[in-house]
MIKE-849665 format. One record per atom (N, C-alpha, C): residue number from 1; atom name; residue in three letters; x, y, z. Coordinates in steps of 0.1 Angstrom, whole numbers, plus 2048, in hexadecimal, padded with zeros to 3 digits. Last residue first. Layout:
NODE seq atom type   x   y   z
NODE NUM   CA  ALA   X   Y   Z
...
//
This chain:
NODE seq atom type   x   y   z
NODE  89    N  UNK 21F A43 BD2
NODE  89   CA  UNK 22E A48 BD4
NODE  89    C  UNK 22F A50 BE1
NODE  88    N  UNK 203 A28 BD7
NODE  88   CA  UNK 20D A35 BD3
NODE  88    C  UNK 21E A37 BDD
NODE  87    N  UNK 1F2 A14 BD0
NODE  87   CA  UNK 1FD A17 BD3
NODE  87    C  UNK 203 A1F BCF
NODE  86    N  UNK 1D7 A05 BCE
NODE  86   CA  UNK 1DC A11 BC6
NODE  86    C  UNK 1E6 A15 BD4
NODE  85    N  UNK 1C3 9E6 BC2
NODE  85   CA  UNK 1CB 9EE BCE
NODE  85    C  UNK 1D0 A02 BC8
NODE  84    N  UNK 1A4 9D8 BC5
NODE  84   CA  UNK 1AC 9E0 BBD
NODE  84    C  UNK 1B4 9E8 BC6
NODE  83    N  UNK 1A4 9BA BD7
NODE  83   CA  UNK 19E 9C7 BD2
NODE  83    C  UNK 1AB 9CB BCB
NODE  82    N  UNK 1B1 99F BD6
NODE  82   CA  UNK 1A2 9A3 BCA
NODE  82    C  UNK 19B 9AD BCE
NODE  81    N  UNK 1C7 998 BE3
NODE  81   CA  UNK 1BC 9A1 BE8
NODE  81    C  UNK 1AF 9A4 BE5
NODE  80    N  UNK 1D5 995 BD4
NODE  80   CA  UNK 1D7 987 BDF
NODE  80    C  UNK 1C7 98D BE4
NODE  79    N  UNK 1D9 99E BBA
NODE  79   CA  UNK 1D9 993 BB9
NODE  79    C  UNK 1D6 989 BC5
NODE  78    N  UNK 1DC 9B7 BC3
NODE  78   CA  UNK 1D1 9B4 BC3
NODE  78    C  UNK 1CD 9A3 BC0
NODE  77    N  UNK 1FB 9B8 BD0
NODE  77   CA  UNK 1ED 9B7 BD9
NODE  77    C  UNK 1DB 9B1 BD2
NODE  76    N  UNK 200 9B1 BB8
NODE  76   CA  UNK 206 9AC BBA
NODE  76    C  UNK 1FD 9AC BC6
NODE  75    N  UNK 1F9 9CF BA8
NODE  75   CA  UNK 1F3 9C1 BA0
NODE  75    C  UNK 1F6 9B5 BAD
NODE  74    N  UNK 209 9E3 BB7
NODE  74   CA  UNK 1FB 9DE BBD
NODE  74    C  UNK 1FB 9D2 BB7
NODE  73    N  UNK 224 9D1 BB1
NODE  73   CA  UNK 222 9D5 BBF
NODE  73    C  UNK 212 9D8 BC1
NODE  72    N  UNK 221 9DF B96
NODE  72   CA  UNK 223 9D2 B98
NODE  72    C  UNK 220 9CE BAB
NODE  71    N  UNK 221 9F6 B99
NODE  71   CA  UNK 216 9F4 B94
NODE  71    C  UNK 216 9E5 B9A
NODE  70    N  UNK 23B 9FC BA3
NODE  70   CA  UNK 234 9FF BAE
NODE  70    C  UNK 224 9F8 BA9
NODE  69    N  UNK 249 9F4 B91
NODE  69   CA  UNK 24B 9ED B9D
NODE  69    C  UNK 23F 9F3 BA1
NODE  68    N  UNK 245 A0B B7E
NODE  68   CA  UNK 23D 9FF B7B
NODE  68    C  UNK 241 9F1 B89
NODE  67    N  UNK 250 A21 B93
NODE  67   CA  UNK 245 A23 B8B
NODE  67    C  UNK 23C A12 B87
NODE  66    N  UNK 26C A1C B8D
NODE  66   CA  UNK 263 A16 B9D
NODE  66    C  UNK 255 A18 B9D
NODE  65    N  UNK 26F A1A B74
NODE  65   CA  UNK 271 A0B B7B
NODE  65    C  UNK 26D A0B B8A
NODE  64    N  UNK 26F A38 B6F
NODE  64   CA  UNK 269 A2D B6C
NODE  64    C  UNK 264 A1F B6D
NODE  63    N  UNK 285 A3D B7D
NODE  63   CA  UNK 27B A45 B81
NODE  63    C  UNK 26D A3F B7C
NODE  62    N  UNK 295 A32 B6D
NODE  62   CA  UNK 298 A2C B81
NODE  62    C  UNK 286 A2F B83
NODE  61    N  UNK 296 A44 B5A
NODE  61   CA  UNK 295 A35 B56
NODE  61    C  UNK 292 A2D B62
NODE  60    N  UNK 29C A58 B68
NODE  60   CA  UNK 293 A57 B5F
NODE  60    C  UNK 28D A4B B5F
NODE  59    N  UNK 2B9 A56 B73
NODE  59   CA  UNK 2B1 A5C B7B
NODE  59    C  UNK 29E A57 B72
NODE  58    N  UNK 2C7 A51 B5C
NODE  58   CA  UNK 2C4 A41 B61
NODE  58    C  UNK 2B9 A45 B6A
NODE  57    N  UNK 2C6 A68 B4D
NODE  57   CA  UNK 2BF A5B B47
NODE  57    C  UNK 2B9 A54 B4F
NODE  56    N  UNK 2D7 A76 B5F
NODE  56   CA  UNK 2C5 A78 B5B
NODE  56    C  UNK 2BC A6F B56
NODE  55    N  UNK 2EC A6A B61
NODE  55   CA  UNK 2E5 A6B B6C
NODE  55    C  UNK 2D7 A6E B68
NODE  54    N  UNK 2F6 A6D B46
NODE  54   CA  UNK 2F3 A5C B4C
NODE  54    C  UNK 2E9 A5E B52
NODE  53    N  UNK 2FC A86 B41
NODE  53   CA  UNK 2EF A7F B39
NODE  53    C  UNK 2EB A77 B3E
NODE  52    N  UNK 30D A8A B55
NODE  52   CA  UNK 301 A8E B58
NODE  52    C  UNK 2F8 A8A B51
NODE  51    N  UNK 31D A7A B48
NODE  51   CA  UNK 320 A77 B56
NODE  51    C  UNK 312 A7F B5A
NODE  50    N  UNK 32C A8A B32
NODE  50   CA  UNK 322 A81 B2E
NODE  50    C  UNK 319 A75 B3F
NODE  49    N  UNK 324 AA8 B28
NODE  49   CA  UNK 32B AA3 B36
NODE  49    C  UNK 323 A93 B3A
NODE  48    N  UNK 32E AC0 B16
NODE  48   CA  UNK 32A AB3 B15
NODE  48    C  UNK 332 AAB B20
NODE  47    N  UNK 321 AE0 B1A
NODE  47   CA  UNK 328 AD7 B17
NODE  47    C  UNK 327 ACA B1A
NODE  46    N  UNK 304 AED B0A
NODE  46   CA  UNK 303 AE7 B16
NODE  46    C  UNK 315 ADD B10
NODE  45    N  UNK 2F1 AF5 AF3
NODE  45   CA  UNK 2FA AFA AFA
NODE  45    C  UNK 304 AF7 B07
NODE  44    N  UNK 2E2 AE1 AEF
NODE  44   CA  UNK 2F1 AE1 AE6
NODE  44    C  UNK 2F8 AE9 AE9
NODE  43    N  UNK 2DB AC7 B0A
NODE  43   CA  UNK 2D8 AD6 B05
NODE  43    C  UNK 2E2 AD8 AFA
NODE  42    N  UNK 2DB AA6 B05
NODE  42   CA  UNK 2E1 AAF B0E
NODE  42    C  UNK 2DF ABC B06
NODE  41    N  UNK 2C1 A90 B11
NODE  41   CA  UNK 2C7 A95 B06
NODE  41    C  UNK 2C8 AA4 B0B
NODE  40    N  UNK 2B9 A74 B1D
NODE  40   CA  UNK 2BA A80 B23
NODE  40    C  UNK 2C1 A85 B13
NODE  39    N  UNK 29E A58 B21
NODE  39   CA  UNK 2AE A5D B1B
NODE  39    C  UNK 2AD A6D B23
NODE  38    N  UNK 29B A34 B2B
NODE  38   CA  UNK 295 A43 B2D
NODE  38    C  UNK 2A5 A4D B22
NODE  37    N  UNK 287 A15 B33
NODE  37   CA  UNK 28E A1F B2E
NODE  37    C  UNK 28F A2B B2F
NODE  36    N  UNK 287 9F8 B4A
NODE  36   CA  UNK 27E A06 B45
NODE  36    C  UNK 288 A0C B3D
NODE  35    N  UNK 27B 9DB B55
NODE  35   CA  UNK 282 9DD B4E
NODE  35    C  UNK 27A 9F1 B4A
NODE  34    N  UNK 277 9BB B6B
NODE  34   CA  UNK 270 9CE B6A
NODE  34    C  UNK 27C 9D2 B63
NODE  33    N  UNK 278 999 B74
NODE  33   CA  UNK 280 9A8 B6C
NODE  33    C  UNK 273 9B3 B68
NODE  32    N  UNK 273 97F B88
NODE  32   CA  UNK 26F 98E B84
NODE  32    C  UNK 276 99A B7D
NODE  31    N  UNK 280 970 B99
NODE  31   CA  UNK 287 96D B8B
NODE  31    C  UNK 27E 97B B81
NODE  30    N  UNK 27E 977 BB7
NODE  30   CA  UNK 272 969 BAD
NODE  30    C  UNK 273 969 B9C
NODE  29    N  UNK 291 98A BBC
NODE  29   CA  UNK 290 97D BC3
NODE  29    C  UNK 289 975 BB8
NODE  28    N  UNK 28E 99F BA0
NODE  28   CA  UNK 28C 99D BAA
NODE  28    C  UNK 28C 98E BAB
NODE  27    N  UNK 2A2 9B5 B8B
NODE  27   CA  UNK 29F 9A9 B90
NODE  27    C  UNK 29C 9A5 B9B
NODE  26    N  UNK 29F 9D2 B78
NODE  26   CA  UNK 29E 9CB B85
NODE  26    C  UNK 29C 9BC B80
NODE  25    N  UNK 2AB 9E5 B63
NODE  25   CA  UNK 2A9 9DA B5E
NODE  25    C  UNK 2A8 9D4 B70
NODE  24    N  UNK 2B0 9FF B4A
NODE  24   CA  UNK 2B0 9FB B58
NODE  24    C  UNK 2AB 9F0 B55
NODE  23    N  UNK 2BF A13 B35
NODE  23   CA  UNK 2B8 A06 B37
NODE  23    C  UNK 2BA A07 B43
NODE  22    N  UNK 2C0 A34 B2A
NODE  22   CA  UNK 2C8 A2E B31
NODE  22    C  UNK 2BB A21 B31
NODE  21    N  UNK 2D5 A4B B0E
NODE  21   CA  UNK 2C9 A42 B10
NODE  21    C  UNK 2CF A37 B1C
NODE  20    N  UNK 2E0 A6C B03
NODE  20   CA  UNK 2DF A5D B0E
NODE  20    C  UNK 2D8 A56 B14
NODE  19    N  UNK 2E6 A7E AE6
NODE  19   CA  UNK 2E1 A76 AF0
NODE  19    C  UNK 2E0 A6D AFB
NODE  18    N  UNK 2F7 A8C AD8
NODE  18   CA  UNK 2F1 A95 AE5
NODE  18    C  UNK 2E8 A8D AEB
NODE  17    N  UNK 304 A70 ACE
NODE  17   CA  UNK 301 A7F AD0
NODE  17    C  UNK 302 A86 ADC
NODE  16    N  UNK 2FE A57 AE5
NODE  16   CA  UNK 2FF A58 AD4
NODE  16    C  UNK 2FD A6B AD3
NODE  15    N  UNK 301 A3C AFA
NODE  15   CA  UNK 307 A49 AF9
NODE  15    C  UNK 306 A4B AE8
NODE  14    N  UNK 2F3 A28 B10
NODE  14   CA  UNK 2F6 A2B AFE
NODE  14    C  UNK 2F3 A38 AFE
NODE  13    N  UNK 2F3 A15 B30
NODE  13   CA  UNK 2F2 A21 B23
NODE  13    C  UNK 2F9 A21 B16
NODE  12    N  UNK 2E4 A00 B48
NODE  12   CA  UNK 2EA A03 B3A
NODE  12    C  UNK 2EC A0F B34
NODE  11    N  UNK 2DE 9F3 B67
NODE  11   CA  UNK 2DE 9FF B63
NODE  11    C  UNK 2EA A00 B56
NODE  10    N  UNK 2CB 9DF B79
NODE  10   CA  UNK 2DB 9DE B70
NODE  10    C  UNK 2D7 9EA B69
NODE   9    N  UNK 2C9 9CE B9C
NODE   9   CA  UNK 2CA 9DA B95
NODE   9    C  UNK 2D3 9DB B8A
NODE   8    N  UNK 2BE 9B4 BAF
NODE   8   CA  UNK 2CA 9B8 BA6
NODE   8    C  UNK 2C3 9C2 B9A
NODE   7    N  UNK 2B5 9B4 BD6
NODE   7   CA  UNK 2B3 9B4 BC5
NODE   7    C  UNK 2C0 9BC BB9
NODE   6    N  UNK 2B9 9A2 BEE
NODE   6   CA  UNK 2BF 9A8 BE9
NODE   6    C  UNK 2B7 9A9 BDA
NODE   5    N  UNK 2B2 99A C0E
NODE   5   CA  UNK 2AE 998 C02
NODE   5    C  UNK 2B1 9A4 BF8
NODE   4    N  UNK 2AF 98A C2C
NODE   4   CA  UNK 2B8 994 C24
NODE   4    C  UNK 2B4 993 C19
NODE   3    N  UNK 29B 98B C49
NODE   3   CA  UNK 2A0 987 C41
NODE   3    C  UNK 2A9 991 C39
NODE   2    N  UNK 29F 984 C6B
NODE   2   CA  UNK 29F 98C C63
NODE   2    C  UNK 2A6 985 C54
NODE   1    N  UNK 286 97B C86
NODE   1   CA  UNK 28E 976 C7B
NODE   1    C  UNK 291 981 C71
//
């Protein structure tokens, strides 16, 4: 039997300066939200290409949300398991 299961991914930015702040925000199947932040702030030498602030931010902020997925993911064994799990990257 194969199943299908889809999760919903929402990715925000706030553009202010030389800055770019990005939100992530998962939703899983069981109504579960994982939420991270992150910014990137562009060099002053550096022209302004607001298309690579995004990508660093959301790279960041992504980089974060699989980080606390993944904590969630042990809590989630140890909950069934009652040992202490440790899952890595």
């Amino acid at each position: 039997m194969q199943t299908i299961v889809g999760w919903h991914v929402e990715v925000e930015f706030e553009e202010a300066d030389k800055r770019t702040r990005a939100a992530v925000m998962l939703r899983l199947p069981d109504g579960t939200e994982l939420r991270a932040k992150a910014h990137a702030t562009r060099h002053p030498d550096d022209p302004e290409q607001l298309k690579v602030g995004e990508e660093v931010a959301a790279a960041r902020a992504l980089n974060q949300l699989s980080r606390d997925l993944l904590a969630k993911a042990g809590h989630d064994i140890e909950s069934v398991t009652h040992v202490e799990a440790h899952p890595a990257m």
